[in-house]
C-alpha positions as CSV (number, residue, x, y, z in Angstrom):
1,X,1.2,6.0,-9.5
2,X,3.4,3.1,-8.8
3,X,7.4,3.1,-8.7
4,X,9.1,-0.4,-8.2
5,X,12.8,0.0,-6.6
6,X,15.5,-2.1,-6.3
7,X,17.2,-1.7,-2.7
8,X,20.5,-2.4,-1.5
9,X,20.1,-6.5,-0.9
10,X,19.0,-6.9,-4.4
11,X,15.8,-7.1,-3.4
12,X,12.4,-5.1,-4.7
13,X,9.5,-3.0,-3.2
14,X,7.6,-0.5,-4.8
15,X,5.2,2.6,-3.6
16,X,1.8,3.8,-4.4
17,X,1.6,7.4,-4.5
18,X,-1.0,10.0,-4.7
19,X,-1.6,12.5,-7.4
20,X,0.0,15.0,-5.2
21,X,3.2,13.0,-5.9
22,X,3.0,12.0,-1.3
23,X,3.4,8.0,-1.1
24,X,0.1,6.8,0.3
25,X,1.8,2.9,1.0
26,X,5.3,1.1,1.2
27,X,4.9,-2.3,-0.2
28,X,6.6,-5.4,1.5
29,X,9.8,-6.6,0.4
30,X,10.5,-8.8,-2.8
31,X,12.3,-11.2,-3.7
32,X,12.1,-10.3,-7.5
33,X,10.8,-8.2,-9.8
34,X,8.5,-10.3,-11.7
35,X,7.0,-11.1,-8.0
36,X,6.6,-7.2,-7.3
37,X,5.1,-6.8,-10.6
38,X,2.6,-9.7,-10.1
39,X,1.9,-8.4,-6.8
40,X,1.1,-4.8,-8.3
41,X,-1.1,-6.1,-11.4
42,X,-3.0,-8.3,-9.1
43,X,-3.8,-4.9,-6.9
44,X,-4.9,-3.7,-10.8
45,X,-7.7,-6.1,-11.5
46,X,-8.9,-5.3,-7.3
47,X,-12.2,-3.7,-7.1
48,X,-13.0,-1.3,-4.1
49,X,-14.3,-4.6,-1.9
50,X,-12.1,-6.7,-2.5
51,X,-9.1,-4.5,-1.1
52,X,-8.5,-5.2,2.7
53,X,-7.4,-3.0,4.9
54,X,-6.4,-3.4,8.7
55,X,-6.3,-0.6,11.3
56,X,-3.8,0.1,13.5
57,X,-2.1,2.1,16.2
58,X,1.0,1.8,17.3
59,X,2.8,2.2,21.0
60,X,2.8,5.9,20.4
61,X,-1.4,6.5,19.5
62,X,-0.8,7.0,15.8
63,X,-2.4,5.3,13.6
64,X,-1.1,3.1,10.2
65,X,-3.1,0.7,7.9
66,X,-1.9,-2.5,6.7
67,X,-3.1,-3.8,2.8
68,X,-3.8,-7.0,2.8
69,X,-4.6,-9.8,-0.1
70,X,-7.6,-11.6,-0.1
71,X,-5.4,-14.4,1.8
72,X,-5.1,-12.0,4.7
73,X,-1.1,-11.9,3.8
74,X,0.1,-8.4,4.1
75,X,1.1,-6.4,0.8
76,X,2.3,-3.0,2.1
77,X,1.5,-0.7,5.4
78,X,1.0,3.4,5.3
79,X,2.5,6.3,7.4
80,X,1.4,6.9,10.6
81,X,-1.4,9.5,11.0
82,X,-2.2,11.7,13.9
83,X,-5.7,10.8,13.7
84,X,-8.5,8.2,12.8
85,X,-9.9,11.1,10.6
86,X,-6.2,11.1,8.3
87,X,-5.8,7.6,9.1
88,X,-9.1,7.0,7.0
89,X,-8.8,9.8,4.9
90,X,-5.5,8.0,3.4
91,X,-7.7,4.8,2.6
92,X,-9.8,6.7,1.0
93,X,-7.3,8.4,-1.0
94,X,-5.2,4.6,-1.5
95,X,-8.6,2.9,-2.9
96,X,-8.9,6.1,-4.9
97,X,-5.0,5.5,-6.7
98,X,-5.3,1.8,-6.8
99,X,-8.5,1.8,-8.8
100,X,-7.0,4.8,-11.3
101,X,-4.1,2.8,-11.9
102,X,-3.8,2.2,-15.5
């Protein structure tokens, strides 16, 4: 499930949950709405190989992953994860709700 927000500035971002209702990814922010939706229906048409995701860890050993578009600009990052194991676990599981998404 998606849910686009307007924030405080006016501006738009929008989350990609999980079917348990926890947000899997935090997109980046906005200008518009009509460029958050775009952004989202383009994520729609994605199949599994063409979604990129970068690894990370931060300063403090946990680990995050960025989504990326096929022009290697980013789209949205995850919660940190204690482990690779989660940290990979929660790709799994964003693949899983981007390619459900209606």
């Amino acid at each position: 499930m998606i849910t686009i927000k307007k924030n405080a500035n006016n501006k738009y971002t929008f989350n990609l949950k999980a079917k348990s209702g926890n947000i899997l990814l935090n997109s980046i922010t906005f200008n518009d709405k009509v460029e958050a939706t775009k952004t989202v229906n383009n994520l729609k048409s994605k199949n599994e190989k063409e979604l990129i995701f970068e690894r990370k860890t931060n300063f403090d050993g946990k680990f995050l992953f960025n989504l990326k578009n096929d022009k290697g600009q980013l789209i949205g990052s995850s919660k940190l994860y204690d482990s690779e194991a989660g940290l990979e676990n929660g790709i799994n599981n964003t693949k899983e709700s981007i390619l459900s998404i209606p």
